[in-house]
C-alpha positions in Angstrom: 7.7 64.9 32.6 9.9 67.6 30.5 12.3 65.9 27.9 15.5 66.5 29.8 13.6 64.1 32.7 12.9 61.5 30.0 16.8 61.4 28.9 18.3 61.2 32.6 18.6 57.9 32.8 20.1 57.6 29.4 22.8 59.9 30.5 23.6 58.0 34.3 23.8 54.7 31.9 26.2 56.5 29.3 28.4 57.9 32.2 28.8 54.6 33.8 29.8 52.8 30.7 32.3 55.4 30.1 33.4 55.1 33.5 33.6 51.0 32.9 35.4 52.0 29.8 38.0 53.4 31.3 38.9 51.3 34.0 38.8 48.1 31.1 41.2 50.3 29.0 42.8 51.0 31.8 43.1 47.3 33.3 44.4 46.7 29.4 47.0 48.9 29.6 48.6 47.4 32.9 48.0 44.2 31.3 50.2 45.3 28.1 52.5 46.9 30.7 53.1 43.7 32.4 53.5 41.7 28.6 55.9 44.4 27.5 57.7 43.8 30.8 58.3 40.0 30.5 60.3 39.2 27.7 60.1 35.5 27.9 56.8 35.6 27.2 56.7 37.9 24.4 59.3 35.4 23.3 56.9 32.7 23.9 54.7 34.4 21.8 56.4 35.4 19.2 58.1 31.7 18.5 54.8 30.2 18.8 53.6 32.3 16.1 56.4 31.7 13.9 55.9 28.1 14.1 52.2 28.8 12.4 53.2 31.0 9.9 56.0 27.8 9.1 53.1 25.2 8.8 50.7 27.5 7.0 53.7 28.0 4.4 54.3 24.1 4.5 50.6 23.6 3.8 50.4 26.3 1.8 47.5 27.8 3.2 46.8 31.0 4.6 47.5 31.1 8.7 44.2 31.7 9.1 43.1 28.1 7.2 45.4 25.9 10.0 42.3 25.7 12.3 40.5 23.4 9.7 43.6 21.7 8.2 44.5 20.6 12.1 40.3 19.4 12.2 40.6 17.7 8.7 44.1 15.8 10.2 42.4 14.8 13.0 39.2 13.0 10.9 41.7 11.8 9.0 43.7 10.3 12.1 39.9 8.7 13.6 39.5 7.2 9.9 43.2 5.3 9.9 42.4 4.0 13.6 39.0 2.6 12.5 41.1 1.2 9.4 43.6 -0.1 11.6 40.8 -2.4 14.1 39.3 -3.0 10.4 42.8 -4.4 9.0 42.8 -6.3 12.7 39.3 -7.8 12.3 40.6 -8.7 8.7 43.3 -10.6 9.3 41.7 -12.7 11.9 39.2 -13.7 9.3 41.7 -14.5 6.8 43.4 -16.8 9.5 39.9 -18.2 10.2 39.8 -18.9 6.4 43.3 -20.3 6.2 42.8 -22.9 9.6 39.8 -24.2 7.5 41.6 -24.8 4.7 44.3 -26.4 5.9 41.8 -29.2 7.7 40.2 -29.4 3.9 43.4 -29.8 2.5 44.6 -32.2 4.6 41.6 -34.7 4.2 41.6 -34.4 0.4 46.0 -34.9 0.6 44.9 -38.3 2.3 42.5 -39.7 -0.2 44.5 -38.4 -2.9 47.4 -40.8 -1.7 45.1 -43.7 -1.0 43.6 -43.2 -5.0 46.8 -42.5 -6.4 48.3 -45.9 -5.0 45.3 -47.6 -6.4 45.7 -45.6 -10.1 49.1 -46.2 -10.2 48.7 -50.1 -9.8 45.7 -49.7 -12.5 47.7 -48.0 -14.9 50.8 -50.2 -14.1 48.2 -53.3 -14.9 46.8 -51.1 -18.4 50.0 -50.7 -19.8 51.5 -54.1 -19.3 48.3 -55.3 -21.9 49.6 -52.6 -24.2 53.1 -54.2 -25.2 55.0 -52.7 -21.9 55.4 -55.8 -19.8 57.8 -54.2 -17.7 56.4 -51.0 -17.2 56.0 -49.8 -13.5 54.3 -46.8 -12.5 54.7 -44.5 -9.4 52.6 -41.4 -8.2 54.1 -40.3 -5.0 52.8 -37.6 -3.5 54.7 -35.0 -0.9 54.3 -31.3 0.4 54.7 -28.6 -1.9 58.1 -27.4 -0.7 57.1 -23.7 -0.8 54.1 -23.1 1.6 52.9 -19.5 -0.4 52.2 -21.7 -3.1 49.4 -23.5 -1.7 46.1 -23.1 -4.1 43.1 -24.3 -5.6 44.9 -27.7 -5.5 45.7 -28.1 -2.4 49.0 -28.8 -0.8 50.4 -31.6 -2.1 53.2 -31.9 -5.2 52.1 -34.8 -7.9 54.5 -36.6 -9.6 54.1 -39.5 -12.5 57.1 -41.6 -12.5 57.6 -44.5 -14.9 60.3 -47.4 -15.2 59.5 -48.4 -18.7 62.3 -51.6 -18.4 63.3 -54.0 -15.4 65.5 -52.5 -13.6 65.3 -49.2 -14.7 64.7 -46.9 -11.4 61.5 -45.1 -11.6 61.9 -41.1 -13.2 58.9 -38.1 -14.3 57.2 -39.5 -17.1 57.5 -36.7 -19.0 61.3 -37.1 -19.1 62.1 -40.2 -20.1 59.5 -42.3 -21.8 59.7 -42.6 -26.1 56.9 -41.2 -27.8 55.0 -44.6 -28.3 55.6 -45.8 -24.6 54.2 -42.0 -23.4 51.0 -42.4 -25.9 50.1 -45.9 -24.2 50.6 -44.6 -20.7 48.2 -41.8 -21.8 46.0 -44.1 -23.1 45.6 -46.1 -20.5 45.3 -43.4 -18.2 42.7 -41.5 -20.4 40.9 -45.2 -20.3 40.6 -45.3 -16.5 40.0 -42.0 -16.1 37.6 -40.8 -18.5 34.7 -40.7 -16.6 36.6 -38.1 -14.3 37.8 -36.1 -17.5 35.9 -33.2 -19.0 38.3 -33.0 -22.0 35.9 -34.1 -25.0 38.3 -34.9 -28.4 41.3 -36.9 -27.7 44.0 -37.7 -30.3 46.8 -40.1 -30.6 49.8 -40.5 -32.4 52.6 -43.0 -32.4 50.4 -45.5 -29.6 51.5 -48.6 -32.2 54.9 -47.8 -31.9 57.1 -51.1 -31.4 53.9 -53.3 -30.8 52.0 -55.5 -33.2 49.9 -58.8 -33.5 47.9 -59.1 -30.8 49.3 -56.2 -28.6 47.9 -53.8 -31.3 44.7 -55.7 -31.2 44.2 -54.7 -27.0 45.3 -51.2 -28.1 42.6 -50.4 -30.6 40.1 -52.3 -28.1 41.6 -49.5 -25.1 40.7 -46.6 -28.1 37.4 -47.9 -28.9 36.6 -48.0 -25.3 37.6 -44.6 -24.7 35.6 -43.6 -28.3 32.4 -44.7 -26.2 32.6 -41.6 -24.7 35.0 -39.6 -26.4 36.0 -38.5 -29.6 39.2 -40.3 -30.2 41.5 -39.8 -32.9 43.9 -42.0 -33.9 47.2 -42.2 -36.4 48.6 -45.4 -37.0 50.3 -48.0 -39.5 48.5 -51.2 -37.9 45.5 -52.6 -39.3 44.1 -54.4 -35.9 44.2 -50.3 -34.6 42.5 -49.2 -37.6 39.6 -52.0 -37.2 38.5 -50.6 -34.0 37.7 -47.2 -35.4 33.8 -46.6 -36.7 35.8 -44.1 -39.5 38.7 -44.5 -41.5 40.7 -41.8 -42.9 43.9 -43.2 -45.4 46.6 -40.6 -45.7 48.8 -41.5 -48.2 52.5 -40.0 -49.4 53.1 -39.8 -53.0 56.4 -38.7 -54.5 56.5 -36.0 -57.7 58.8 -36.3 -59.8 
């Protein structure tokens, strides 16, 4: 077989592509034909094209680049909806959460009102032996008025109330009592409570005031009880307080000429 027999075949595939060539060139040219011929959708084109070119400049990115900033939206997009049923799943827990604490709550608001009716009739009892024979004490206990401010101690608002003389309607402790009558009701509270309390040095000042004889005496007996446990410190002017101590410290005030 001579060389030109060897390269026929070549030849019949080159002059078919050619012909193929032509009629896909041609088939483009009627297509561009037809494109140039309908303006609408050049105009189609041409907006849609201009609306890239916008975002690419609002991205600032290259027109080219919109292809992955459109896939990087879209993870973005799967990542907030699986935040979303997240947030969802959430907030039933924290509902869960809140349900139980709310039962809690209200069993420890119960037997906090039936020991607070029981301290306030001990302490009531405590402070009439330390020289306040009138003394009355009230612990009510309501619903905190603002519901966010429910805690760690649950949702009740405690209140100490005192009416220090007959007659005298019960007000906050805190408000109205004298300095010796606030000292005894401590005392008395620190005395009934002090197996509850982790505070280890207590220290008084002005608990003799306006008592004597053997008022003073049950005092100091109340601070050496509570010294059993606790360091207790003491200031006074009375003797029968002083006797109870196992240590005596005398201050005294000397004026210079």
């Amino acid at each position: 077989m001579g060389l030109d027999d060897a390269l026929s075949p070549l030849i019949d595939a080159l002059e078919t592509a050619q012909i193929q060539i032509s009629e896909t060139a041609d088939t483009l040219r009627d297509r561009l034909d037809s494109a140039e011929d309908d303006p609408e959708q050049l105009e189609r084109v041409q907006a849609r094209l201009d609306q890239l070119h916008q975002l690419a400049r609002k991205h600032r990115i290259p027109p080219e680049q919109l292809d992955d900033l459109i896939a990087g939206l879209r993870a973005e997009a799967a990542r907030l909806d699986h935040a979303q049923a997240d947030s969802a799943a959430l907030e039933a827990a924290i509902q869960a959460q809140m349900a139980a604490f709310d039962e809690l709550a209200a069993d420890i608001s119960s037997k906090r009102k039936a020991a607070a009716a029981k301290l306030a009739a001990a302490v009531t009892e405590a402070i009439h032996q330390l020289g306040m024979p009138h003394g009355q004490i009230e612990i009510p206990i309501t619903p905190v008025a603002d519901p966010s401010a429910r805690g760690e101690q649950g949702i009740d608002d405690v209140v100490f109330l005192i009416s220090a003389n007959r007659g005298q309607p019960p007000q906050p402790l805190d408000q109205i009592a004298s300095g010796g009558e606030l000292a005894r009701v401590s005392l008395a509270f620190k005395t009934l409570t002090a197996a509850f309390d982790p505070v280890e040095t207590f220290i008084f000042d002005e608990v003799d005031t306006g008592i004597g004889g053997a008022i003073a005496e049950i005092v100091g007996r109340h601070l050496r009880t509570l010294g059993q446990t606790r360091q207790v410190f003491c200031v006074t002017h009375l003797p029968q307080v002083a006797a109870q101590g196992q240590h005596q410290i005398q201050v005294q005030k000397h004026h210079l000429e």
